[in-house]
Backbone as ProteinMPNN parsed JSONL, in Angstrom:
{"seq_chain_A": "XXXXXXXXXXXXXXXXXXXXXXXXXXXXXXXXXXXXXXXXXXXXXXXXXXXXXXXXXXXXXXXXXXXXXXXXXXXXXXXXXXXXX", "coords_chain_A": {"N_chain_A": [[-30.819, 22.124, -30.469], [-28.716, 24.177, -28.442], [-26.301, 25.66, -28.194], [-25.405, 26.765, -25.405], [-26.455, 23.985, -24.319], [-24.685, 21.636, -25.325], [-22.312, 22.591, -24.439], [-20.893, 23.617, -26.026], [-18.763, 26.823, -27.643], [-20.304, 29.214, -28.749], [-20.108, 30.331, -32.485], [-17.659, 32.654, -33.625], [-18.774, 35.968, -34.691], [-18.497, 36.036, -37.895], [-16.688, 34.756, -38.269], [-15.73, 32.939, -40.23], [-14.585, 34.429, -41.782], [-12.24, 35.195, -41.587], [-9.397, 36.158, -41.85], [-5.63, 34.787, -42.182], [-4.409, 36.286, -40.477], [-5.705, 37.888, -38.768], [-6.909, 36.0, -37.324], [-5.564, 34.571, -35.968], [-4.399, 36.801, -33.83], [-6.912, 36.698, -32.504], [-9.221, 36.178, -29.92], [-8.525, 33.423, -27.893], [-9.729, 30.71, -26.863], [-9.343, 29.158, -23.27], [-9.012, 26.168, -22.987], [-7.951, 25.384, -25.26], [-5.347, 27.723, -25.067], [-4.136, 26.235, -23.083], [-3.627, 23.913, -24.038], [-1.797, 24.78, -26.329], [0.355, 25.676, -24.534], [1.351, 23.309, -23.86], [2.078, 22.408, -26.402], [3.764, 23.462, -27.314], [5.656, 23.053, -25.452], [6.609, 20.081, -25.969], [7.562, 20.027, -28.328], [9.567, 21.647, -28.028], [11.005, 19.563, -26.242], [11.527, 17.38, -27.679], [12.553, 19.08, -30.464], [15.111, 18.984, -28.488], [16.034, 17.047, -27.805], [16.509, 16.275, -30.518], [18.79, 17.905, -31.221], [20.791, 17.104, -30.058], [24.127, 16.904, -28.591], [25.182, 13.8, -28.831], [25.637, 10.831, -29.751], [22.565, 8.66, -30.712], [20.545, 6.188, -30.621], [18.602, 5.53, -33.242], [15.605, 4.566, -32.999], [15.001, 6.991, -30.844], [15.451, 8.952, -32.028], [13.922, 9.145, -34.076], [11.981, 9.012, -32.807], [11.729, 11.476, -31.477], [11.577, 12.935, -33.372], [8.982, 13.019, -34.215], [7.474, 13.92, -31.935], [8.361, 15.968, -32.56], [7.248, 17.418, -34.418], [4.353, 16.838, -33.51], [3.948, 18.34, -31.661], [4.25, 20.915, -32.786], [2.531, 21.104, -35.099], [0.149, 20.763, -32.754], [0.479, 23.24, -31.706], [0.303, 25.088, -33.376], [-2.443, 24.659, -34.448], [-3.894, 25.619, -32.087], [-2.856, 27.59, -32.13], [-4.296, 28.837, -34.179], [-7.295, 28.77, -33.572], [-10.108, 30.28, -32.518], [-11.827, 31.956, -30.096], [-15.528, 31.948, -29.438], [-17.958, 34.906, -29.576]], "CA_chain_A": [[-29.937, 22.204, -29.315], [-27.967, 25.386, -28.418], [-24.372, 26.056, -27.623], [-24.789, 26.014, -24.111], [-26.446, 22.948, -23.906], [-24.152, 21.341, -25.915], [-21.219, 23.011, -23.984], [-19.537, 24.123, -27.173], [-18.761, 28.062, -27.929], [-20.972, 29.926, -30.534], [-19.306, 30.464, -33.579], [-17.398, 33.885, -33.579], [-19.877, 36.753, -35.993], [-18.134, 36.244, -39.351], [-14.878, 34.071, -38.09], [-15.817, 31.752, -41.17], [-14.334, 35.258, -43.305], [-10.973, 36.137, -40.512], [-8.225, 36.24, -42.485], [-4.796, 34.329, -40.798], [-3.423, 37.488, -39.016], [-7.012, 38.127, -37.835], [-7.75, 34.54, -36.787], [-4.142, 34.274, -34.874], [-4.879, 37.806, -33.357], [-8.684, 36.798, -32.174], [-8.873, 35.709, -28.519], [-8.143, 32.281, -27.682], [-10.462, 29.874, -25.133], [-8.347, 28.444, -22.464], [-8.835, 24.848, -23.242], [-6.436, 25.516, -26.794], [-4.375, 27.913, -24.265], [-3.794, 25.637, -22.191], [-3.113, 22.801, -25.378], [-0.536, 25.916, -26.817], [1.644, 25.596, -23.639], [1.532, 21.954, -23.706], [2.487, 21.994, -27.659], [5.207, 24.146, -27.298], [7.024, 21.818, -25.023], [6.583, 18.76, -26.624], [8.324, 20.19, -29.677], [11.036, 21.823, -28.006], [11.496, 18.434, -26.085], [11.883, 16.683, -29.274], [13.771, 19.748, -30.948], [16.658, 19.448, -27.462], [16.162, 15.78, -28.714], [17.505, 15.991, -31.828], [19.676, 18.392, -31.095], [21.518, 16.532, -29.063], [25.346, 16.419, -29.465], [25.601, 12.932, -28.873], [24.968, 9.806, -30.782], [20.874, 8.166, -30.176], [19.732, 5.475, -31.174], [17.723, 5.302, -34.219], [14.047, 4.886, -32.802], [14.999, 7.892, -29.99], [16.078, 10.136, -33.125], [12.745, 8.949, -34.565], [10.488, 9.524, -31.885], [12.316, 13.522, -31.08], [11.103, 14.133, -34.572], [7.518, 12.673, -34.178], [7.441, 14.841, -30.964], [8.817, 17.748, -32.506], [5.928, 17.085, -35.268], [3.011, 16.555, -33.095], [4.151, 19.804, -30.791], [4.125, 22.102, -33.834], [1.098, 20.899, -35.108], [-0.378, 21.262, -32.171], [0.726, 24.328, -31.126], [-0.54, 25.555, -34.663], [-3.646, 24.604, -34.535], [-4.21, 26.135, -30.849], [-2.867, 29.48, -32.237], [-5.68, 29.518, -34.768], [-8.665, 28.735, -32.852], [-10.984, 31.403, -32.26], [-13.38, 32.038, -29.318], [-16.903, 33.001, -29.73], [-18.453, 35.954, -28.841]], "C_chain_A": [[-29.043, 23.425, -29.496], [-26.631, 25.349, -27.786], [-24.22, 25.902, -26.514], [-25.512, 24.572, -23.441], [-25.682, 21.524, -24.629], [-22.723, 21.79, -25.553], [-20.167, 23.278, -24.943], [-20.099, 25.79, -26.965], [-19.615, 28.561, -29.096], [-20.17, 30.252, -31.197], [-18.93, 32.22, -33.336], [-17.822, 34.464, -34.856], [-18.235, 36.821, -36.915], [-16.627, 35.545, -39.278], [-14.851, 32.868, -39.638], [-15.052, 33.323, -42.495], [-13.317, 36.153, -42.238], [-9.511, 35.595, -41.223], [-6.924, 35.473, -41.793], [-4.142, 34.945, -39.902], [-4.554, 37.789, -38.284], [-7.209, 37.395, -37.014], [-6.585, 34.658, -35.608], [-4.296, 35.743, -33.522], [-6.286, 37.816, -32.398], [-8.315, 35.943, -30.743], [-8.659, 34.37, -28.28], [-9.193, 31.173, -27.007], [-9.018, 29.103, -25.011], [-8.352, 27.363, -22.662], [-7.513, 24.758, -24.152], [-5.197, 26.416, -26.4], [-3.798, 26.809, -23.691], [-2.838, 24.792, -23.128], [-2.28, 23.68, -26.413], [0.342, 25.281, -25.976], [2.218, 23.919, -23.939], [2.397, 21.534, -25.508], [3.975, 22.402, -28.1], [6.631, 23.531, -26.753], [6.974, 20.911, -25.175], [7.478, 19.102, -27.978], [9.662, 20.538, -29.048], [11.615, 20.711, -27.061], [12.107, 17.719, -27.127], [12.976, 17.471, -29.931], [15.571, 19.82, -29.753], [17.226, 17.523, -28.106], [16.965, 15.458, -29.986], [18.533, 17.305, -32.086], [20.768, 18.258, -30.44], [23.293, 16.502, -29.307], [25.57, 15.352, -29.391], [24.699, 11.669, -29.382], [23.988, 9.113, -30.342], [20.83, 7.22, -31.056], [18.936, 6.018, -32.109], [16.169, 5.908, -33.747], [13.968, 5.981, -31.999], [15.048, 8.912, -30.906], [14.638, 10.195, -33.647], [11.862, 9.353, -33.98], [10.497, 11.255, -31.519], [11.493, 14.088, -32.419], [9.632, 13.903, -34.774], [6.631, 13.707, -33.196], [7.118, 16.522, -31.291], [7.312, 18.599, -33.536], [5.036, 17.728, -34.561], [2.951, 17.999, -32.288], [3.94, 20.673, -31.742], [2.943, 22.678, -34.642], [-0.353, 21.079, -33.983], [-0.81, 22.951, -31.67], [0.024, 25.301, -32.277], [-1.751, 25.905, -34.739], [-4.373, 25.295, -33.386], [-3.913, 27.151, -31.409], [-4.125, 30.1, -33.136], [-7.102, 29.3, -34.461], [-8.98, 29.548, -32.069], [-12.142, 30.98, -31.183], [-14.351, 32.851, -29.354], [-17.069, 33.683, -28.715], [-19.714, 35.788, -27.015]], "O_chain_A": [[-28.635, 23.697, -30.625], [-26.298, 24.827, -26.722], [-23.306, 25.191, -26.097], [-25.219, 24.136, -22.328], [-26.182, 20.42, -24.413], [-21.851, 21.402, -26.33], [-18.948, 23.208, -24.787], [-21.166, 26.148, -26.466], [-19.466, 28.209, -30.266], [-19.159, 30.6, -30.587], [-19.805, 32.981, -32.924], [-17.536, 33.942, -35.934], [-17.213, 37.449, -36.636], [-15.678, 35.755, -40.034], [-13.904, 32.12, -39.877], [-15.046, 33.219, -43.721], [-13.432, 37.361, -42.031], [-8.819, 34.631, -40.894], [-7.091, 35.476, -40.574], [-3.517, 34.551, -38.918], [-4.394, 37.968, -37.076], [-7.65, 37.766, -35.926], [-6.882, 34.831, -34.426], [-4.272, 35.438, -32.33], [-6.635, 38.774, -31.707], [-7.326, 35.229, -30.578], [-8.53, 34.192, -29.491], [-8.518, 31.14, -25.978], [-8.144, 28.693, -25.775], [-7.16, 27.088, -22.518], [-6.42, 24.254, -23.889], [-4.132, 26.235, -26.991], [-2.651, 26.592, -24.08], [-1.61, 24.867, -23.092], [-2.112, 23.106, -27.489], [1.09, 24.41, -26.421], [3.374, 23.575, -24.183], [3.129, 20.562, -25.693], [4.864, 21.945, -28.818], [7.804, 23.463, -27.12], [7.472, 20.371, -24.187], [8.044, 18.167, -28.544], [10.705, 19.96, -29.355], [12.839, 20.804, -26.973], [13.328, 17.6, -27.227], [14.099, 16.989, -30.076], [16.645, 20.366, -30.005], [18.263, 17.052, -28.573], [17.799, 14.597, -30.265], [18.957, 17.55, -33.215], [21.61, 19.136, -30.249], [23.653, 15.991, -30.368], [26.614, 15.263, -30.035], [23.473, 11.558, -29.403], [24.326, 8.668, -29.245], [21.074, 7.425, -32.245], [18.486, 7.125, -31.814], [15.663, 7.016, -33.929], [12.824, 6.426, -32.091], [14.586, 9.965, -30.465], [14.118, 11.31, -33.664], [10.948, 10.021, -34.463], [9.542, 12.014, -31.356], [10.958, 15.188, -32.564], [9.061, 14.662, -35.558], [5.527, 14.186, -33.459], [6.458, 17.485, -30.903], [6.708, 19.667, -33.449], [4.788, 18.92, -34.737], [1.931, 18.687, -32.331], [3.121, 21.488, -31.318], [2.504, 23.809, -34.851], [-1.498, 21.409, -34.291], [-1.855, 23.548, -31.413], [-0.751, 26.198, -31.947], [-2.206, 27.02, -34.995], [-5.535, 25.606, -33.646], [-4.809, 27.986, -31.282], [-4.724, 31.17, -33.034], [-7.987, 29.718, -35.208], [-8.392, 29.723, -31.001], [-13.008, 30.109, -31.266], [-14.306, 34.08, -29.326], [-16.726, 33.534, -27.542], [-20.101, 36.804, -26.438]]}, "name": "protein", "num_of_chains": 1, "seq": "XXXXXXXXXXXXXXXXXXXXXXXXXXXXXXXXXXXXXXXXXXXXXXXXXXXXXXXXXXXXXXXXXXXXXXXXXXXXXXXXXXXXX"}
């Protein structure tokens, strides 16, 4: 089975040897664009969250930083995914 019947991207020639300024640098697909924007504000939700000046509940303090987590991580992982050629 081949890449496009399988609707995945071919592997980008030699991305298995792209260094992390290369990889972050290498074009993007829009799906992990798209899941960037979306990661970005989930963290800085969470980061206005716990930045809050006023006193939160416990599990709200808890969940801003699970947020701020899952946004960063995300957003991470979308900056280093490479689209094939």
């Amino acid at each position: 089975m081949n890449h496009m019947q399988n609707g995945t991207l071919p592997p980008l020639k030699g991305s298995d040897k792209l260094n992390l300024v290369e990889r972050v640098k290498a074009p993007t697909p829009k799906f992990f664009r798209v899941l960037r924007s979306i990661g970005i504000t989930i963290a800085a939700v969470g980061g206005a969250i716990l930045a809050a000046p006023v006193a939160l509940p416990a599990i709200v303090v808890n969940i801003a930083g699970y947020l701020a987590l899952a946004g960063t991580v995300a957003t991470t992982v979308s900056q280093v995914t490479v689209a094939g050629e």
